[in-house]
N, C-alpha and C positions, 0 to 999 in steps of 0.2 A: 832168383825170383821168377816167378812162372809167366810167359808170354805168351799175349793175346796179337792176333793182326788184326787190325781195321785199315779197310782202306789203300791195303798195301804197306802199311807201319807197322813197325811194332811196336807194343805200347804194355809195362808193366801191367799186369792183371787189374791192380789197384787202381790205376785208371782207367778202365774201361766201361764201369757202370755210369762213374761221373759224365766220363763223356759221352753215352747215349741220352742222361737227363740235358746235358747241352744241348746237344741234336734234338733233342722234343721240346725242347724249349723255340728252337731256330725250325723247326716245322712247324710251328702253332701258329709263329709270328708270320712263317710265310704263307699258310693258307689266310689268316688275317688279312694281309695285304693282298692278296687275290680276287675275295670272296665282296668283302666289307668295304660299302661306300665309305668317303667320305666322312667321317662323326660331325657333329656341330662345332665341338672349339677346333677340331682338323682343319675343317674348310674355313670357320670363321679366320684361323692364325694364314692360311693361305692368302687370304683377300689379305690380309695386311702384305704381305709381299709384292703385290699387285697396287698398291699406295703407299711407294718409298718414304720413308720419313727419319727423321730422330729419333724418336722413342713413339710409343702408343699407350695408351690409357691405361691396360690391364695390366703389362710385362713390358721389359726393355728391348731394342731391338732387332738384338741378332738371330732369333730366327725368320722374323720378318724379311731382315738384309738374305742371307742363305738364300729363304723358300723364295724369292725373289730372281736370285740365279739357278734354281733349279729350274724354275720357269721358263727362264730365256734360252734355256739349253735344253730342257728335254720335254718342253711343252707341259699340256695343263692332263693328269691322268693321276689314278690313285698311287700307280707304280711313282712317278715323279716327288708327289706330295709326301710320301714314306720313305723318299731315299734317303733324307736324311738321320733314318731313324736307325739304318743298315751302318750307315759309314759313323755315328755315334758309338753302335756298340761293335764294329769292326776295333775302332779306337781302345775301348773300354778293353775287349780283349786282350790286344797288343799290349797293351799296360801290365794286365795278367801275367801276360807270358813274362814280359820283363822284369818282372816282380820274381817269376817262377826261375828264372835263371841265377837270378843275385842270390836267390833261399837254399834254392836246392840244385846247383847246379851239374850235379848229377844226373840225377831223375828231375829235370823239370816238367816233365809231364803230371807227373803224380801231384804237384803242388797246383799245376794249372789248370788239370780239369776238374779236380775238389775245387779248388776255390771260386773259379767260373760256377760251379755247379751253385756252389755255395749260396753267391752274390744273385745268381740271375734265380734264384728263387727267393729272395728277400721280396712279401707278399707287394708290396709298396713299389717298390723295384718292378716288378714281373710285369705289372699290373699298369703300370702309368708310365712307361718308357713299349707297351705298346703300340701307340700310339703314337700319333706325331702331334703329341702335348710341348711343350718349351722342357718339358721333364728330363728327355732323352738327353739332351743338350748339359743340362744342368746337373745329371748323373755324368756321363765323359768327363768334363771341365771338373768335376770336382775329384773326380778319381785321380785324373791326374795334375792334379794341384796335389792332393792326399802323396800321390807318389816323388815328386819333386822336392815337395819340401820333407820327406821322409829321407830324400837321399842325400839333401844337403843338411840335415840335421845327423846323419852318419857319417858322411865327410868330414864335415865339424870338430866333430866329435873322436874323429880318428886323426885330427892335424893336421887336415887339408882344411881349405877355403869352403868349397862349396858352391861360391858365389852363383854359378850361370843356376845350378838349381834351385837354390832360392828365389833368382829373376824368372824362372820359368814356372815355380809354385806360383810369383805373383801373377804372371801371362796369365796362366789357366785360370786363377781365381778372378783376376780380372772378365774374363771370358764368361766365367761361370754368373757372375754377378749381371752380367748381359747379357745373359739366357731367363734368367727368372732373379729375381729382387734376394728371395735366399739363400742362392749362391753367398752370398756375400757373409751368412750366418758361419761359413767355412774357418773365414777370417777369426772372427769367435776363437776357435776353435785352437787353431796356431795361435794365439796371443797364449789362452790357458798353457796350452803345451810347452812354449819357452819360459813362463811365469812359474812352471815344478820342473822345469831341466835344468839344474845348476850347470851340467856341463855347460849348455846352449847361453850362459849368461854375457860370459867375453863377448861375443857376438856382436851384443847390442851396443859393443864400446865403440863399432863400426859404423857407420854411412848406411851400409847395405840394408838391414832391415827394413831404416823407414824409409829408404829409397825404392825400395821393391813394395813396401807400402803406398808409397806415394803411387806410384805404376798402377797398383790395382786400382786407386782411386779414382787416379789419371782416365781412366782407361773409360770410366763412367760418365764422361762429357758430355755426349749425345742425350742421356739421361737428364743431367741438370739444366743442360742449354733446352732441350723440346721441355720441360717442366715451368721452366724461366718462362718462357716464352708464352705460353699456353695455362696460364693460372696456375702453376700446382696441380696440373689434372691431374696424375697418378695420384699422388698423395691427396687430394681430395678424395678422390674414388675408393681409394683405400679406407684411411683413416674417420672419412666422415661421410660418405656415402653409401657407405655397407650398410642396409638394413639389420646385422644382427650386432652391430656394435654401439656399445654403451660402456663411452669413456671414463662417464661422471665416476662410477662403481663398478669396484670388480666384484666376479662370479665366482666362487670359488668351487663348485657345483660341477662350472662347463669346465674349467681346468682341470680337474679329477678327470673326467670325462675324456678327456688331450688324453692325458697318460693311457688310462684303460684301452681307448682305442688303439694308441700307441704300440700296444703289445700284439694287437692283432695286428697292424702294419710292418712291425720287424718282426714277424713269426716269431711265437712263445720259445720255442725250442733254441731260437737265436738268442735270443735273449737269455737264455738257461745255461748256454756256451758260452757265451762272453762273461758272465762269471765264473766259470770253470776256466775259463781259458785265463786267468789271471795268473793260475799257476802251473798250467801246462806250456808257457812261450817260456823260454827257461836261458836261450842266449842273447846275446846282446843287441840283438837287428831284433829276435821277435820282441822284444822288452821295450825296442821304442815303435814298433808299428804296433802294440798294443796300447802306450800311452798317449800316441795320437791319436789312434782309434777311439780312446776314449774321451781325448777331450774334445774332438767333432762332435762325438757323440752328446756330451755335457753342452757343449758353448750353446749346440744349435735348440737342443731339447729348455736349456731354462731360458734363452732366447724366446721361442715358442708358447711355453709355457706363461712366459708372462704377456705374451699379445693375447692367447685363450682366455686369462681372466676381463678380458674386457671386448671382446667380439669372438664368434662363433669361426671355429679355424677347421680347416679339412686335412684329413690323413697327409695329404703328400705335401701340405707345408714345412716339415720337418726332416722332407727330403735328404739332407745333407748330415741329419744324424744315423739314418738306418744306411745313409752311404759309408759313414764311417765302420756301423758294425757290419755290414758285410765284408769289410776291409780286411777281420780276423776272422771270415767264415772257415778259412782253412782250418785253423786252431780250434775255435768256438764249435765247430759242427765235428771233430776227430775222431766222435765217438758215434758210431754205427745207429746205436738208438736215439742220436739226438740228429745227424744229418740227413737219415731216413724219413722219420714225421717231419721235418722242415722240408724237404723233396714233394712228398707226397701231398703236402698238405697246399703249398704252393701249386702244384701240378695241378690238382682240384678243381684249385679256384681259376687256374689261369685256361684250363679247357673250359671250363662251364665259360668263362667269361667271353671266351672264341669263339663257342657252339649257338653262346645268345646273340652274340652280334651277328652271325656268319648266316646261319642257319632262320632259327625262330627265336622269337624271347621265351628266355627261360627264368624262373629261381630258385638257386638249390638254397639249401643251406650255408650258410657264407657271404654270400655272392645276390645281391639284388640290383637291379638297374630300372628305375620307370620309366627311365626315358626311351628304352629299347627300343619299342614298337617305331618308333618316330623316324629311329634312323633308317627305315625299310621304307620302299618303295618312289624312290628319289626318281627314277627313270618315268616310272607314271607321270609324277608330278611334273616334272619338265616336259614332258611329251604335252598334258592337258597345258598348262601357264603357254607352250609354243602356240597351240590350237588357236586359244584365246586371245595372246598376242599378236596373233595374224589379223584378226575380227578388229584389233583396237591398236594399231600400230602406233599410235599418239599417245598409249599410255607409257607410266614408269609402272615398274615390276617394285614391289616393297613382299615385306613378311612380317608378323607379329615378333618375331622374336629372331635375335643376333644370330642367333646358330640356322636357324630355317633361311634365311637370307644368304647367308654364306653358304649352305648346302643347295638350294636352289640355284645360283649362282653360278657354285660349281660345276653343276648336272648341265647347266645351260652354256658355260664357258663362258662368262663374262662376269664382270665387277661390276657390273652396271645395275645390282640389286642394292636395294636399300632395306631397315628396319624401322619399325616404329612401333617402339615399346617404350612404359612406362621405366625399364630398363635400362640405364644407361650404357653405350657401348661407344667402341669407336666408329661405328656408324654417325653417330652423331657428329661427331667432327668432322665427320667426311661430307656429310649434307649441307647442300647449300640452299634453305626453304627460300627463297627470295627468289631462286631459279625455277621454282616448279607451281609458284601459287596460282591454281586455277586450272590445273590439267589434273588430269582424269589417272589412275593405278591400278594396274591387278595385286592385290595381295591377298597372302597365303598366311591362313592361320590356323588354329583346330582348338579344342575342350581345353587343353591344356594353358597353350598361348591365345588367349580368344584376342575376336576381333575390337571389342569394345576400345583401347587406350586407341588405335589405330584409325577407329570411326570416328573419333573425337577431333582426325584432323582434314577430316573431310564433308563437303556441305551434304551429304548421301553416303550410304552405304549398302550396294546390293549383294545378294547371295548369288553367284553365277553354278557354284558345281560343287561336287564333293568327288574325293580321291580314293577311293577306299582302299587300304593297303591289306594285300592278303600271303598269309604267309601257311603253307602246309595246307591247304585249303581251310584254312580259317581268316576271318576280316579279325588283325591286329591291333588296325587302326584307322583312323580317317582324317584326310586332310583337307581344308574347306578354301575355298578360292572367290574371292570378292571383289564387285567393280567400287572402289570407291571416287566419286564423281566431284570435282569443282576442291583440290588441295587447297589449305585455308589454314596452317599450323597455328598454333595456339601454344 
């Protein structure tokens, strides 16, 4: 076979293109973290770090716990707040290669920069791991949950035990279920898959399953005990405080909707391989990492499926299904004309989406963000709120909305911002109005998030300044700054 060097290695020819769409993927992300404040859920999920607790309103709390020791160790900067978004998919790799040695231990190269290639262009994938969403978290922990119980269903199935990888599929899922709530749809997913493995049936004449069951559920305390404790916030918040949910009747409208979208969050062309690939995995390892591929795939999608007929759900709720097909990107993508448009089309969207945050807002086709403008010009803003904070050192600092409070915050290096929107957040539980009625706030609001829900809790509200945010010498955006006078919450 004919050899290429990169780097000083030598690496079958066949892998070499894989691994330069790697490398463009791992340069996008690092000018990302270079270039790019801060986003609104970034900084807002930082401030939770910065307010230890059990659980939090929106997600559970392990990246809160993490972003928290990243903190204490390498201080408050954009490099810090994304580190753990390096050592996720450092993780997520490692898994790859591991994978790549069991498959092909020959050339494991060739399996592990196709499949790398494969996975880190799943649009869903590309797209929301980068960032430092709970996402990134929730992709690692469920890869390798995906891999442990793939190796202890091999084991099994070859007349060994297996046990420690079935207790370590339940660790990660446990983990995973602690990074974001659908983690746990994973679960799902391993139930279908031992319900059509006749081999995997003895098994459950064991302890072990539901014991490594129990672990994952175990493992969710922090969760039920801050829930206990705290009314049912999450599940309030979820279930009956979403504005697009309507439990009375389903939609079957917005469900179709789920699905269609769906196809553009696993890339068409993935989805075109994963049924091809049914009958291209042809020995006995790929036969079972294609049937739990597909039943992560199934558990988390009619999961999903059936919370969209009854409230409005976003592409990356399903997370855990486009994790599984990317699991067979190596087999599913095999074909030159299906891994090339999944590559390229990925790539697209994942520069445009760099070039809008990094750069200026943009919108191509694919790809739109309104909220762009907004994340630009953080430094301004912190520089004027310091100006005026000086003038009024007895006021509190607030913002119209959750993410401007947290991105202000940030810029300014303190937790000591608040919000006040008709919005509920964990701000709200963080605020103690008892502590502040009658003193005076600067807050930050603009067109979007106006001042109005936030003048409603104060006996005044004046106009001090506007921010103008300018990008390529055009004004992008603007951001307005208010004395509201004599707090009086309501």
């Amino acid at each position: 076979m004919p050899i290429a060097t990169i780097t000083g290695k030598k690496w079958p020819a066949s892998a070499v293109l894989p691994a330069l769409v790697v490398f463009y993927v791992l340069g996008l992300r690092l000018w990302f973290d270079i270039t790019v404040p801060p986003m609104g859920d970034e900084a807002y999920y930082w401030m939770w770090g910065q307010h230890p607790g059990w659980s939090y309103l929106d997600h559970p709390p392990l990246d809160a716990w993490l972003q928290a020791g990243v903190a204490a160790i390498f201080g408050w900067s954009p490099f810090s707040l994304r580190l753990l978004t390096w050592l996720s998919l450092g993780g997520t790799l490692a898994i790859f290669w591991l994978w790549a040695r069991r498959l092909m231990p020959e050339t494991p190269s060739i399996f592990f920069w196709r499949a790398s290639a494969a996975f880190l262009t799943v649009p869903v994938i590309a797209l929301f791991t980068l960032q430092a969403f709970h996402d990134h978290l929730l992709v690692f922990f469920c890869v390798a949950s995906f891999y442990c119980f793939w190796r202890f269903s091999e084991e099994f199935e070859s007349g060994r035990a297996g046990t420690r990888y079935l207790y370590l599929a339940a660790l990660a899922l446990g983990l995973a279920a602690l990074s974001k709530y659908n983690g746990a749809l994973l679960g799902f997913g391993f139930v279908i898959y031992l319900a059509f493995r006749p081999k995997l049936w003895t098994s459950l004449r064991t302890p072990h399953p539901y014991l490594a069951a129990l672990l994952a559920v175990a493992m969710q305390f922090p969760v039920i005990y801050w829930n206990l404790t705290d009314g049912l916030a999450s599940f309030r918040f979820h279930l009956l405080e979403r504005p697009s949910g309507h439990w009375g009747h389903p939609d079957f409208v917005q469900a179709a909707l789920f699905l269609i979208r769906g196809i553009i969050a696993a890339g068409p062309f993935l989805l075109i391989g994963a049924v091809s690939a049914i009958w291209a995995m042809r020995t006995p390892l790929e036969r079972s990492i294609r049937a739990l591929s597909l039943s992560a795939f199934a558990g988390s999608t009619i999961a999903v499926f059936i919370v969209a007929l009854f409230t409005d759900v976003l592409l990356h709720w399903n997370m855990v299904a486009y994790v599984g097909l990317g699991a067979i990107g190596f087999w599913a993508l095999s074909r030159a004309w299906l891994f090339w448009p999944h590559v390229i089309l990925t790539l697209y969207l994942l520069t445009g989406a760099v070039w809008n945050y990094s750069v200026a807002p943009i919108s191509i086709p694919g790809f739109v963000d309104q909220g762009t403008a907004a994340n630009f010009g953080w430094v301004d803003v912190a520089t004027a709120v310091e100006k005026l904070h000086a003038e009024r050192s007895q006021a509190f600092l607030a913002a119209s909305h959750y993410g401007y409070a947290a991105q202000l915050g940030f810029a300014l290096h303190t937790s000591d911002v608040t919000a006040f929107s008709a919005l509920r957040s964990q701000y709200d539980l963080w605020w103690t109005p008892a502590a502040h009625i009658g003193r005076d706030a600067i807050v930050l609001a603009d067109q979007t998030n106006k001042i109005d829900f936030a003048a409603t809790q104060f006996r005044s509200m004046t106009k001090l300044a506007d921010v103008p945010v300018i990008r390529s010498g055009q004004q992008v955006w603007n951001f307005e700054l208010y004395l509201g006078q004599g707090y009086q919450p309501r």
